[in-house]
N, C-alpha and C positions, 0 to 999 in steps of 0.2 A: 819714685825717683824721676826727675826731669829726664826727658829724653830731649833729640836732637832740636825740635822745632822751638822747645824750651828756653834752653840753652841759646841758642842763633837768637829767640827774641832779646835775651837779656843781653847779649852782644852787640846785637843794633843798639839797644838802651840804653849803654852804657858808651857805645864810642864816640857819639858826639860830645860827650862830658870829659874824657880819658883822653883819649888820641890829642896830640900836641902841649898836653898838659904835663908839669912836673909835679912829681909825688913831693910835696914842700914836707908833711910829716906824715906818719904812718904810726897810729895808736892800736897798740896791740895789746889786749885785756885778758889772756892767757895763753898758757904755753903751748899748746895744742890744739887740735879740733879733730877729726880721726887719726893722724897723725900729731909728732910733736913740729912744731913751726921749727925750717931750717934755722941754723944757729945765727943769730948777726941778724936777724930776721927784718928791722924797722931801718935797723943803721945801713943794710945794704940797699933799701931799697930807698930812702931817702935820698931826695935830691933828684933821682933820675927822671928821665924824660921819657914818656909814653908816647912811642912811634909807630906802633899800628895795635889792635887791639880782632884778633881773629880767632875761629874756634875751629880745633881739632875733636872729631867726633863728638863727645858731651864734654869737654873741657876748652877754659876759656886759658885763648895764651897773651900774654901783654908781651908786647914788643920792646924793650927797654934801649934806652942808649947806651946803654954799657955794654957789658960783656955776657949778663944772665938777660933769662925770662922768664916771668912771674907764671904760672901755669896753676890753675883756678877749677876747682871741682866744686859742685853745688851742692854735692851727696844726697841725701832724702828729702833734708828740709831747707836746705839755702836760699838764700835771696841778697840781691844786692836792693839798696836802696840809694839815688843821688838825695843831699841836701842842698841846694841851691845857699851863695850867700846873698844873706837878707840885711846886709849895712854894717856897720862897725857891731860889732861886741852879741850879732844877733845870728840867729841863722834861720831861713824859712823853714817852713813846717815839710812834711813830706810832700810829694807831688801825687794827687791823686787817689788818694787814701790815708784810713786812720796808719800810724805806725804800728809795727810789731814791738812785743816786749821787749825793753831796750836791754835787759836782763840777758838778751840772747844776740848782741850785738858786741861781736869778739874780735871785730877790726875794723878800723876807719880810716881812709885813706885820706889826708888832706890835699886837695888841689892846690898850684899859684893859681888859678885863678877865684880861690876861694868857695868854690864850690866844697862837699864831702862825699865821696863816697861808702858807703857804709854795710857792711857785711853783719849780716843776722843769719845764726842757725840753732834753733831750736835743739836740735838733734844731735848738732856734730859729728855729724859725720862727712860733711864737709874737708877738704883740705886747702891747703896751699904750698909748692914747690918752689925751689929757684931751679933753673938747671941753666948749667951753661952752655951759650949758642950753639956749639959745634957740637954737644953730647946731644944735643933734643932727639934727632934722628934714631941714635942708637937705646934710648933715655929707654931703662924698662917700662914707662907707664904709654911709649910711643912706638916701639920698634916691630910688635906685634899685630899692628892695627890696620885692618884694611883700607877698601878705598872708599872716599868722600859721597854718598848717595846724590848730592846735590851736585849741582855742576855739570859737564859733560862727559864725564870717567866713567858714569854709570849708564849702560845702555844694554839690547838684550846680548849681544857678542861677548859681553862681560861679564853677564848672569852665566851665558851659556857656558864660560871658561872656567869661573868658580864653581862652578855646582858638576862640573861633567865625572861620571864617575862616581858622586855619594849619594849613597842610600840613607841619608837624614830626610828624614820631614822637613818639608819645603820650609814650614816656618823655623823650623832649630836654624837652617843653615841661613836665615836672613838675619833672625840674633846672634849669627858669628860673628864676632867684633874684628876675629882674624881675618873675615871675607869683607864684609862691608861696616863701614865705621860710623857707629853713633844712632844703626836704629834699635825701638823699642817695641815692646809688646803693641802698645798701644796701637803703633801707625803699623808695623806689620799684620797684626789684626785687620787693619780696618785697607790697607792695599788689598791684602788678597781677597776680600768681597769685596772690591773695584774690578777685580781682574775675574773672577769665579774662578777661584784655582783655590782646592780645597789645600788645608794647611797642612793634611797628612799624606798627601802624594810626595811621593821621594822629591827630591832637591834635582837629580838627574833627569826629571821629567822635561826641566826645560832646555833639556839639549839635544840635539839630533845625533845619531849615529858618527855622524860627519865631526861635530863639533859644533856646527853651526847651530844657532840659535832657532828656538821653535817657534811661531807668532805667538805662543802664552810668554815668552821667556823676552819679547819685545814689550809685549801688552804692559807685563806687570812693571819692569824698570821705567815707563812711560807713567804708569798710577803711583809708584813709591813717588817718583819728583811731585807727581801732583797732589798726592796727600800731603807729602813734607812741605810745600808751597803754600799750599791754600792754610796748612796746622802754624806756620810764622807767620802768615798776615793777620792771622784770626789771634794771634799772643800766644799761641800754646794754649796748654787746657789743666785747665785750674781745677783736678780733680782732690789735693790738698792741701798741700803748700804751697803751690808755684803763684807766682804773684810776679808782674811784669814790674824794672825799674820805678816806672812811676808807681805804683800800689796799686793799680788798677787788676781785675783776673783778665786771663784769659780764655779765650770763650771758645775754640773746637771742639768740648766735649757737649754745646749743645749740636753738633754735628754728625757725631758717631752714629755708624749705621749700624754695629756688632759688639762694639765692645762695652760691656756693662749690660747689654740688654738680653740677658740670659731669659728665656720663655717667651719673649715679645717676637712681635710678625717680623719678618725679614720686609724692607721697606722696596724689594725688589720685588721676590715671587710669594711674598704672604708665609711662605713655611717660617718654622720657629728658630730663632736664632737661640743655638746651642753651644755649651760651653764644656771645654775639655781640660786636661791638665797634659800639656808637653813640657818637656824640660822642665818641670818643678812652675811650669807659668800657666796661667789661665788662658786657653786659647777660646776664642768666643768666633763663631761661624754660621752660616747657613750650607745646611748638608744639602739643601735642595738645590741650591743654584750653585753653590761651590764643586766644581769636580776638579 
């Protein structure tokens, strides 16, 4: 499933195409995709004007002029694709690569400016919502969701505030979606051999007595920004579906220092990067340098 760096790629990719642009028609090729599509589904969204285009943890939210907002999940296999217009009656090819099966392309969004957006999911398990502006906050798919890893809100006083008191495995409590919003296996993985804070030390490790934060519980909220930074510059990691706007992959999974590489030498202290199962997930580590 995409995780956050993923997602933030395909949102840069898509807002210079979206942002300012009216939805002129919106082609919808069946009734659902893990969900069924809200009711009125093309006729509401027609006509309207795309005034910011932002992501909340892994989900993409359209800012509309109206009243609702379009809110956009990629589920397993999703991808957005732009089709540039290519002249009267034509339209360019994809940017960047072959296309996906068009067989799995279940919404397309027409721009004024002629451009398409165009939504392919193999899988479906994708969806898409409207919710209205004042409901988002309270909205069951938002109201639960902690805070933003990126940005300034994440730092160690904030580790140290979420975590003070539980006895989870360091890595359960960074896939709480209730603590922090939008990370995944993968980049949690690959933070905590940045920081050598092994994944099954309690979540309460990185707070002091006091409350105060511990230099591991600074360390690592310093490595999550810089894993999730350096994982959207690089497109995210194309480990099966994910495929940037343009078609192009993205390439952080030639960067992994742990994850996937179950037996291989730790690129730190040579010991074997070992792989375990927490929460129903594969957690992948070096026991030697992690403590």
């Amino acid at each position: 499933m995409p995780e956050l760096p993923e997602v933030e790629t395909v949102r840069r990719g898509l807002e210079p195409a979206m942002v300012g642009a009216r939805l002129a028609s919106i082609d919808q090729r069946r009734p659902d995709l893990r969900f069924p599509f809200p009711e009125r589904f093309a006729e509401r969204l027609t006509g309207r004007r795309v005034e910011a285009l932002r992501r909340r943890a892994k989900y993409l939210i359209a800012d509309l002029d109206g009243a609702e907002l379009l809110v956009m999940h990629l589920g397993m296999s999703g991808s957005f694709r732009i089709e540039k217009a290519g002249g009267p009656g034509r339209a360019a090819p994809l940017l960047g690569g072959a296309p996906k099966n068009a067989a799995h392309d279940h919404v397309a969004f027409g721009l004024s400016t002629g451009s398409r957006i165009v939504y392919n999911d193999p899988r479906r398990f994708g969806f898409m919502q409207l919710i209205a502006r004042p409901d988002f906050a309270a909205h069951p798919l938002f109201k639960n969701i902690g805070m933003e890893p990126l940005g300034g809100e994440l730092d160690g006083a904030a580790l140290a505030r979420l975590f003070a008191g539980r006895t989870a495995p360091l890595k359960s409590a960074l896939l709480d979606q209730r603590l922090i919003a939008g990370l995944g296996n993968i980049y949690v993985c690959e933070a905590l051999h940045r920081a050598g804070l092994s994944p099954r030390r309690p979540a309460a490790s990185l707070a002091r007595k006091d409350g105060s934060p511990s230099p591991r519980a600074i360390q690592l909220a310093r490595v999550i920004r810089e894993v999730l930074e350096e994982a959207v510059a690089a497109g995210g990691s194309s480990l099966r579906d994910h495929r940037q706007t343009d078609g192009t992959l993205g390439y952080f999974q030639h960067s992994f220092r742990v994850y996937g590489r179950e037996h291989e030498p730790c690129g730190q202290c040579g010991g074997p990067v070992a792989r375990i199962t927490q929460s129903g997930r594969a957690t992948f580590y070096c026991g030697s340098c992690q403590r």
